[in-house]
Jmol script that loads the backbone (N, CA, C; Angstrom):
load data "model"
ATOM      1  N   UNK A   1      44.217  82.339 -11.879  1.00  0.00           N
ATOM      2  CA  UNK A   1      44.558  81.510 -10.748  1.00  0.00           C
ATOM      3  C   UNK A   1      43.618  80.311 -10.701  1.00  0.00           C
ATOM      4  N   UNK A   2      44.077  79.166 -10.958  1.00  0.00           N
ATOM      5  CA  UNK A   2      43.191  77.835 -10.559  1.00  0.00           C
ATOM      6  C   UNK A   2      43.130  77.708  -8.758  1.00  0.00           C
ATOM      7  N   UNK A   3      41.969  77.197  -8.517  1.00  0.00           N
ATOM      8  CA  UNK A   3      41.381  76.981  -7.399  1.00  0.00           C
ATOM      9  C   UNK A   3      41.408  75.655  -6.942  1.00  0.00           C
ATOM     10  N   UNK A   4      41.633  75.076  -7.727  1.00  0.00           N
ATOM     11  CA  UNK A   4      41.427  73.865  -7.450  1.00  0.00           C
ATOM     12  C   UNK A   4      43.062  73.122  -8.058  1.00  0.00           C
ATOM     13  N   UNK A   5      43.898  72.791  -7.291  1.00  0.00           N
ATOM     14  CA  UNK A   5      44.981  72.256  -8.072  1.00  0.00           C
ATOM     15  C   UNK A   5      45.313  70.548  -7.544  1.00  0.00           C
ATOM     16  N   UNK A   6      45.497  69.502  -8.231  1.00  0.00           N
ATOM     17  CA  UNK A   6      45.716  68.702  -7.690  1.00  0.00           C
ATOM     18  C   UNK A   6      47.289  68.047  -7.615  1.00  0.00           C
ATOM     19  N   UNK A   7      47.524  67.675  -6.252  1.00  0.00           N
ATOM     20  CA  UNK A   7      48.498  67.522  -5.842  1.00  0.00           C
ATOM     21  C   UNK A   7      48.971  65.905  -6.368  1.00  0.00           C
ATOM     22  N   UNK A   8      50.433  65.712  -6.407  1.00  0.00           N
ATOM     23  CA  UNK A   8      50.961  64.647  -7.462  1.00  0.00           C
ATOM     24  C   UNK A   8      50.680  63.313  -6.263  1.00  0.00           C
ATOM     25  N   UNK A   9      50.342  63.700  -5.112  1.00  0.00           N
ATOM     26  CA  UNK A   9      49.789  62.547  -4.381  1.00  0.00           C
ATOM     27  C   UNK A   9      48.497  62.207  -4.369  1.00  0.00           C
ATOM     28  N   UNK A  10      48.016  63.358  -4.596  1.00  0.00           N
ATOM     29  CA  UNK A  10      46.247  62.646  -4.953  1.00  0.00           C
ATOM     30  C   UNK A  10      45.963  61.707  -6.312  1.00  0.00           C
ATOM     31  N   UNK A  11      46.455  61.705  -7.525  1.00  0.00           N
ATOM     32  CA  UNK A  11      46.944  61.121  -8.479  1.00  0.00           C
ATOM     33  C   UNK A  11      47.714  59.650  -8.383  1.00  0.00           C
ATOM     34  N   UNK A  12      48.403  59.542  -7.555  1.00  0.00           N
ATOM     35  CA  UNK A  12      49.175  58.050  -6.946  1.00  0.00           C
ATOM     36  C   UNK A  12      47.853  57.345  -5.950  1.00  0.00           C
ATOM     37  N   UNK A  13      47.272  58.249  -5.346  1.00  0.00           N
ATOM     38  CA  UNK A  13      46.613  57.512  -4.526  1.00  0.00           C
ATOM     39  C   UNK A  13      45.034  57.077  -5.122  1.00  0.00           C
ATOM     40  N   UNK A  14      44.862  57.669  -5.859  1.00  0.00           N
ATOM     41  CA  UNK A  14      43.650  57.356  -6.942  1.00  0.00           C
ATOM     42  C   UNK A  14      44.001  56.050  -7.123  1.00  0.00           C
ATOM     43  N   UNK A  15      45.453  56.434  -8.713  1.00  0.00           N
ATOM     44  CA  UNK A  15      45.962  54.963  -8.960  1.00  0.00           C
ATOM     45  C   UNK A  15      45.642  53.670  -8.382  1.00  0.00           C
ATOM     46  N   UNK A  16      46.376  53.667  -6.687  1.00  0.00           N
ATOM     47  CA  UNK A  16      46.297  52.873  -6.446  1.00  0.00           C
ATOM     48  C   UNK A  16      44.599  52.425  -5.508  1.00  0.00           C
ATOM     49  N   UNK A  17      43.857  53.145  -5.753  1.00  0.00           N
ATOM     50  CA  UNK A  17      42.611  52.983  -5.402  1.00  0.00           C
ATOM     51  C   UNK A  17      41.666  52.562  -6.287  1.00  0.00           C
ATOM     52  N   UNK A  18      42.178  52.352  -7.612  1.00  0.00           N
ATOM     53  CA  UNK A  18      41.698  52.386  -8.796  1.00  0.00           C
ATOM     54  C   UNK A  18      42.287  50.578  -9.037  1.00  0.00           C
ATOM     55  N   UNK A  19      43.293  50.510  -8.772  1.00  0.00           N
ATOM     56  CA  UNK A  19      44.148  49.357  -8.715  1.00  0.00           C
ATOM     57  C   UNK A  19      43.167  48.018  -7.749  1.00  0.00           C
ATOM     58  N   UNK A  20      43.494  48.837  -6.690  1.00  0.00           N
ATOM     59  CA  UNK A  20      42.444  48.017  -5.424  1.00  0.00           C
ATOM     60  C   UNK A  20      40.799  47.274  -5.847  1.00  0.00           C
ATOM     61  N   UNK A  21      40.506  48.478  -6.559  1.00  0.00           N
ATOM     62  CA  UNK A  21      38.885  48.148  -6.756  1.00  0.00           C
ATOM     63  C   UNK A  21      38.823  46.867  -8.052  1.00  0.00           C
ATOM     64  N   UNK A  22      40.123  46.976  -9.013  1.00  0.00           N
ATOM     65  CA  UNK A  22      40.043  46.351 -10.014  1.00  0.00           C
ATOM     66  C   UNK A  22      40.202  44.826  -9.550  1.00  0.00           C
ATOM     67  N   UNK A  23      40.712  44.918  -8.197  1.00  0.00           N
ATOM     68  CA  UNK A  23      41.331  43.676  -7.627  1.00  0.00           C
ATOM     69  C   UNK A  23      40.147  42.523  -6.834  1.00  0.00           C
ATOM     70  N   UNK A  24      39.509  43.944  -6.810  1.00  0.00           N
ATOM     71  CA  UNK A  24      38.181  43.070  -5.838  1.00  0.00           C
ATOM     72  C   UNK A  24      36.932  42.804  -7.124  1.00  0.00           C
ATOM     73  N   UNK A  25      37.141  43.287  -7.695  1.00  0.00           N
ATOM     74  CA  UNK A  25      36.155  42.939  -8.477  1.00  0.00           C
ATOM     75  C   UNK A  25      36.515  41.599  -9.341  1.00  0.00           C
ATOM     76  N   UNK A  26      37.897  41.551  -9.853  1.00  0.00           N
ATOM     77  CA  UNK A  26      38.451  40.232 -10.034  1.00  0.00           C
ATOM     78  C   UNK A  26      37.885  39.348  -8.899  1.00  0.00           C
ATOM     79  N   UNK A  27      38.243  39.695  -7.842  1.00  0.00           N
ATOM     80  CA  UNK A  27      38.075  38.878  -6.433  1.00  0.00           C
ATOM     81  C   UNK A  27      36.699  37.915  -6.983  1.00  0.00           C
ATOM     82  N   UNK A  28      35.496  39.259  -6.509  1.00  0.00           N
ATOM     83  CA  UNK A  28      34.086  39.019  -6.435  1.00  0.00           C
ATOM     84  C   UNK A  28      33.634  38.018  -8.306  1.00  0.00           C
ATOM     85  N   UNK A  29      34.190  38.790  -8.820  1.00  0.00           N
ATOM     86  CA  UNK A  29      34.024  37.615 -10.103  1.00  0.00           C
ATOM     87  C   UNK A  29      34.125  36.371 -10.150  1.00  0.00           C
ATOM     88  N   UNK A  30      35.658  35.558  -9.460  1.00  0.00           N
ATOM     89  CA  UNK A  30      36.437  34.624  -9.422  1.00  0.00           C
ATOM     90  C   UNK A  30      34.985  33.701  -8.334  1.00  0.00           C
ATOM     91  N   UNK A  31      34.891  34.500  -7.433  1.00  0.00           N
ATOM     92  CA  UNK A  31      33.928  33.595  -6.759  1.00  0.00           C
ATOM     93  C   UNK A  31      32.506  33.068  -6.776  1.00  0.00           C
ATOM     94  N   UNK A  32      32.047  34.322  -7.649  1.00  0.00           N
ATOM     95  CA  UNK A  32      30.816  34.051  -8.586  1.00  0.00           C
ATOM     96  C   UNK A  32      30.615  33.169  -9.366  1.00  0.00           C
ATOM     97  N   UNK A  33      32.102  32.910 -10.460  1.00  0.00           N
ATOM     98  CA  UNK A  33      32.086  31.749 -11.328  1.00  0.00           C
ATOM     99  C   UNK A  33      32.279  30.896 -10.576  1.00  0.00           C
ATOM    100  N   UNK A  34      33.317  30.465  -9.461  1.00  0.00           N
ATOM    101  CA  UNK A  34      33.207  29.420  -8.684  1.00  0.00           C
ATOM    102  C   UNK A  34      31.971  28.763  -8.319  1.00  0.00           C
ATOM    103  N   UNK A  35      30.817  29.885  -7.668  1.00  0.00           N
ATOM    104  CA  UNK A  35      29.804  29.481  -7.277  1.00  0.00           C
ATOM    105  C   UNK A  35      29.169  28.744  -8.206  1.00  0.00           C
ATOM    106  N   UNK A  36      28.747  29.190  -9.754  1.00  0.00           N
ATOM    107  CA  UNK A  36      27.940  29.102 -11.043  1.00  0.00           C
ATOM    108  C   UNK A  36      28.640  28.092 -11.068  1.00  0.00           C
ATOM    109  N   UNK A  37      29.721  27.229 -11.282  1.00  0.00           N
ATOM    110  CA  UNK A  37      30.086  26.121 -11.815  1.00  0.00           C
ATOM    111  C   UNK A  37      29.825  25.137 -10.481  1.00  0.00           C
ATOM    112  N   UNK A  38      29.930  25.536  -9.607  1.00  0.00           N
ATOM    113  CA  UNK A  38      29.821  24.477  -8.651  1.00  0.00           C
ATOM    114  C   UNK A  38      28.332  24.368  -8.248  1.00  0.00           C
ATOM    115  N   UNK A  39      27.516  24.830  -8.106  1.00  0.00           N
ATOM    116  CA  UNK A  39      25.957  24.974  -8.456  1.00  0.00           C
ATOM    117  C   UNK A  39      25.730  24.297 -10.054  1.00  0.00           C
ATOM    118  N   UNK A  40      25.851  24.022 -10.760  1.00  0.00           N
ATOM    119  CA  UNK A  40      25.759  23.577 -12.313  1.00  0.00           C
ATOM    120  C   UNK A  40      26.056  21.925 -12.396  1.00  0.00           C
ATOM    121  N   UNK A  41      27.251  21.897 -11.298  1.00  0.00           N
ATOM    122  CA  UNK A  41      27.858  20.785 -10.949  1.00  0.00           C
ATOM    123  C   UNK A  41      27.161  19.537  -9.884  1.00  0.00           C
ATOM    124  N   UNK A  42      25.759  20.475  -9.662  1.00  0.00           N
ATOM    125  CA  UNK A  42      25.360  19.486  -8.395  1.00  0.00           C
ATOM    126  C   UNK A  42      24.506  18.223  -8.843  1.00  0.00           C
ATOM    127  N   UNK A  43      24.351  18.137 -10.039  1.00  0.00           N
ATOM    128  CA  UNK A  43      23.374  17.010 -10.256  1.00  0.00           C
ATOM    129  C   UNK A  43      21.934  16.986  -9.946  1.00  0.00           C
ATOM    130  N   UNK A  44      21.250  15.995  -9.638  1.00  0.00           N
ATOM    131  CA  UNK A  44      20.005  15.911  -9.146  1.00  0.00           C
ATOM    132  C   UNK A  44      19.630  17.061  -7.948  1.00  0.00           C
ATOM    133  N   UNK A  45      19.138  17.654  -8.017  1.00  0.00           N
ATOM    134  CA  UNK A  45      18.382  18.375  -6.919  1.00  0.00           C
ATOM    135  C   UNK A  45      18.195  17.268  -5.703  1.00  0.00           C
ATOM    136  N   UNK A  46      17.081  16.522  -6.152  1.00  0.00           N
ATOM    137  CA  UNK A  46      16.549  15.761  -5.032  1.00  0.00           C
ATOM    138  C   UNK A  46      17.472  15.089  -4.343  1.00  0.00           C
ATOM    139  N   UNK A  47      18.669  14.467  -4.524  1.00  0.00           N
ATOM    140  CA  UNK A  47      19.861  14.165  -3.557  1.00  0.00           C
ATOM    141  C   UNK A  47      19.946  15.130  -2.595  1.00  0.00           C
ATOM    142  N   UNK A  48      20.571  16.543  -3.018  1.00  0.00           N
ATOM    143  CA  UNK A  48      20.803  17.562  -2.339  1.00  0.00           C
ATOM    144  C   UNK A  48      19.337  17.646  -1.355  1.00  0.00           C
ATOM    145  N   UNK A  49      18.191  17.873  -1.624  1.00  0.00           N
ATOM    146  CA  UNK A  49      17.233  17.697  -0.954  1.00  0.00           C
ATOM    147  C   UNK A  49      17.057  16.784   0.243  1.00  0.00           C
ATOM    148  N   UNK A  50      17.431  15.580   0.233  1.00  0.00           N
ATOM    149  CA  UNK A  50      17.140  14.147   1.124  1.00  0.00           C
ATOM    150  C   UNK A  50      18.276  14.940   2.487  1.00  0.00           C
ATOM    151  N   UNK A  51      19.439  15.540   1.968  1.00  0.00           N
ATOM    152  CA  UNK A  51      20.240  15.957   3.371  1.00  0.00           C
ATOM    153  C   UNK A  51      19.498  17.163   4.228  1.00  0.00           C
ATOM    154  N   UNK A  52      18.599  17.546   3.777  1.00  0.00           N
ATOM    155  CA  UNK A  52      17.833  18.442   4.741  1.00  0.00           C
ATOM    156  C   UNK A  52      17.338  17.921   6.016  1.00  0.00           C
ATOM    157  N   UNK A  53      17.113  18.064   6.779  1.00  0.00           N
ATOM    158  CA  UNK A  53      15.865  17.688   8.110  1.00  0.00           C
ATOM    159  C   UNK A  53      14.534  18.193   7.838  1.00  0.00           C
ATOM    160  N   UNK A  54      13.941  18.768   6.881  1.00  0.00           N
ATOM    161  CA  UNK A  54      12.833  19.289   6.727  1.00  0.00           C
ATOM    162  C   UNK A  54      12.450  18.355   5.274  1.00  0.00           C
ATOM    163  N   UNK A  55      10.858  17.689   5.676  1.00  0.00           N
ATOM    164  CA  UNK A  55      10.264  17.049   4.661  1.00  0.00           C
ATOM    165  C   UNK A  55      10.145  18.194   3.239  1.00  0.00           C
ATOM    166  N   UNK A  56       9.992  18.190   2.291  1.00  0.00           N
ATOM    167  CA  UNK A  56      10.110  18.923   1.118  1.00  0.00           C
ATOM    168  C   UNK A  56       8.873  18.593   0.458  1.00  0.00           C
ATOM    169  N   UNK A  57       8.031  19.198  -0.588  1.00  0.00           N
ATOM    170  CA  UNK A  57       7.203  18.338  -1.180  1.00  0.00           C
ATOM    171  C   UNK A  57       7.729  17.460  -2.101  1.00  0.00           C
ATOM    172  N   UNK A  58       8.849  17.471  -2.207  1.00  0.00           N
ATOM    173  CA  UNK A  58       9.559  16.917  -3.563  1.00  0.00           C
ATOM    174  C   UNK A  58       9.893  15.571  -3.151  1.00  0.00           C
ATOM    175  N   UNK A  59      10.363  15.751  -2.134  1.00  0.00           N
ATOM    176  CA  UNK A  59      10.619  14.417  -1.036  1.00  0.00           C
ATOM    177  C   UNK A  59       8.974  13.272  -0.629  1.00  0.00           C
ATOM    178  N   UNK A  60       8.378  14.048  -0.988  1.00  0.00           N
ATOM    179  CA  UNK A  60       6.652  13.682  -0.386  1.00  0.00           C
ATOM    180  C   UNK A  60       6.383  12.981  -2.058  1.00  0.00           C
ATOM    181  N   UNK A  61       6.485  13.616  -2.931  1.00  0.00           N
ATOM    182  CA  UNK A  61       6.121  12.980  -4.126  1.00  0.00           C
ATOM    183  C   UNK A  61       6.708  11.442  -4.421  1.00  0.00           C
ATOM    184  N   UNK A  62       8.243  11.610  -4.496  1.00  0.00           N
ATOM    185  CA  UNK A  62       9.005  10.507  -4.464  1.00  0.00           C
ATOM    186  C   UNK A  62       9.013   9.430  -3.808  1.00  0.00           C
ATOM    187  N   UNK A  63       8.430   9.978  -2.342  1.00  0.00           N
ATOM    188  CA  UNK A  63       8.215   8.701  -1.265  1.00  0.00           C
ATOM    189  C   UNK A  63       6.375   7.912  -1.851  1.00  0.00           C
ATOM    190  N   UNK A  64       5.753   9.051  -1.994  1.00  0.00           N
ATOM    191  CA  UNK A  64       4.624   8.392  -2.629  1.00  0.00           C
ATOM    192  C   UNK A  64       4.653   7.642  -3.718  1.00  0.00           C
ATOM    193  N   UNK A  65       5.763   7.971  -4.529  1.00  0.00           N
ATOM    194  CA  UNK A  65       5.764   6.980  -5.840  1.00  0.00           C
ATOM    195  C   UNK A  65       6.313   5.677  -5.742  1.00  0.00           C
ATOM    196  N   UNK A  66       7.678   5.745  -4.485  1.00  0.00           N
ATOM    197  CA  UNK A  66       8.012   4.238  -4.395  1.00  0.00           C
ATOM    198  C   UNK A  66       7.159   3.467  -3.643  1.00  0.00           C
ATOM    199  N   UNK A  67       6.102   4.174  -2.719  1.00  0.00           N
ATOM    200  CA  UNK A  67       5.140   3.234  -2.255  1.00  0.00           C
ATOM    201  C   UNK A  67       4.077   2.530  -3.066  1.00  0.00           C
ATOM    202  N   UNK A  68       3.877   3.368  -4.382  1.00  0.00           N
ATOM    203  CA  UNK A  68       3.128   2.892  -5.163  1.00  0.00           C
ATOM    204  C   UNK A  68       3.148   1.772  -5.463  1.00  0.00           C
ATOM    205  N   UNK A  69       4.959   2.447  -6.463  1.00  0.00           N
ATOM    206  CA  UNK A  69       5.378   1.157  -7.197  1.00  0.00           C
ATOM    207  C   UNK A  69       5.637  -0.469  -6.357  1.00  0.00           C
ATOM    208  N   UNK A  70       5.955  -0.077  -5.076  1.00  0.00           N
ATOM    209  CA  UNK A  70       6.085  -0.853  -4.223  1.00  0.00           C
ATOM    210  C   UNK A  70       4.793  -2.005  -3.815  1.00  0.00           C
ATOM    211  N   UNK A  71       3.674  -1.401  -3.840  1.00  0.00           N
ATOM    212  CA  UNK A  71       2.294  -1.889  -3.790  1.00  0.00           C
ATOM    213  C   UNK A  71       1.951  -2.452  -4.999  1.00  0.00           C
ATOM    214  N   UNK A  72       2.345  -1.716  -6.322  1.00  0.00           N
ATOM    215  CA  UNK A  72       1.984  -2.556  -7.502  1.00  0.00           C
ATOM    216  C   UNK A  72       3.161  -3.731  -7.300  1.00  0.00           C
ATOM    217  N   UNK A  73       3.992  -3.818  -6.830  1.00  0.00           N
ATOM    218  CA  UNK A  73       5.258  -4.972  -7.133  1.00  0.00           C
ATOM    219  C   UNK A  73       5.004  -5.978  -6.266  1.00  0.00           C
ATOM    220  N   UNK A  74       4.015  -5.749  -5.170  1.00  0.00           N
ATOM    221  CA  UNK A  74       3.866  -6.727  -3.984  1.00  0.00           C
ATOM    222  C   UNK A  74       2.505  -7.412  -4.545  1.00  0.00           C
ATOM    223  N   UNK A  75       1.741  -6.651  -5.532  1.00  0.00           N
ATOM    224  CA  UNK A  75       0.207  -6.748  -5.912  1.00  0.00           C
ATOM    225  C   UNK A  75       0.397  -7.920  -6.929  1.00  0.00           C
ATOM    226  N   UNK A  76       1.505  -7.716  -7.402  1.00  0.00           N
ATOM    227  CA  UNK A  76       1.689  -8.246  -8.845  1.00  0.00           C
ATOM    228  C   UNK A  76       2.654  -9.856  -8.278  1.00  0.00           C
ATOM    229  N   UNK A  77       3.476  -9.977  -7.298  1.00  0.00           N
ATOM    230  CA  UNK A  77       4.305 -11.302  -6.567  1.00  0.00           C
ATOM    231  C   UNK A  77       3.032 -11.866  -6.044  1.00  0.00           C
ATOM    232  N   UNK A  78       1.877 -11.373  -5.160  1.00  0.00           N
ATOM    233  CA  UNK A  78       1.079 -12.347  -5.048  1.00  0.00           C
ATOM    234  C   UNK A  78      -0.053 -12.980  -5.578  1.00  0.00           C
ATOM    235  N   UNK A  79      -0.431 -12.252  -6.701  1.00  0.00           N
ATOM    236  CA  UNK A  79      -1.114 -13.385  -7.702  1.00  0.00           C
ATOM    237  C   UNK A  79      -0.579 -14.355  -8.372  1.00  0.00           C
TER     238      UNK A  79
END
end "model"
wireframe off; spacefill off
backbone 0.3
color backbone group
């Protein structure tokens, strides 16, 4: 005598539970690569950076360098 017998609906409902999971994982994939290409796609960092409200150091470097260059370019028009 088996003890354990499985019924022809537990088998369909696997299936389609088996079906489901394959679907979301497509899902979760599809949006992962979405993400990876559209992240890959962004170009310069520091653009993306400047739309923040919070100073960055990256933002601090850059502003220091055009003041530089800015000071050498004003240093250099008035002699």
């Amino acid at each position: 005598m088996v003890l354990k017998v499985e019924h022809e609906l537990h088998h369909r409902r696997r299936g389609r539970n088996l079906g489901l999971g394959l679907v979301l994982v497509g899902f979760v994939a599809i949006v992962f690569g979405l993400t990876v290409v559209k992240v890959l796609g962004l170009g310069d960092i520091r653009v993306i950076e400047g739309a923040d409200h919070v100073a960055s150091p990256t933002q601090e470097i850059i502003a220091a360098e055009r003041a530089a260059a800015e000071a050498a370019g004003a240093g250099e028009d008035g002699e």
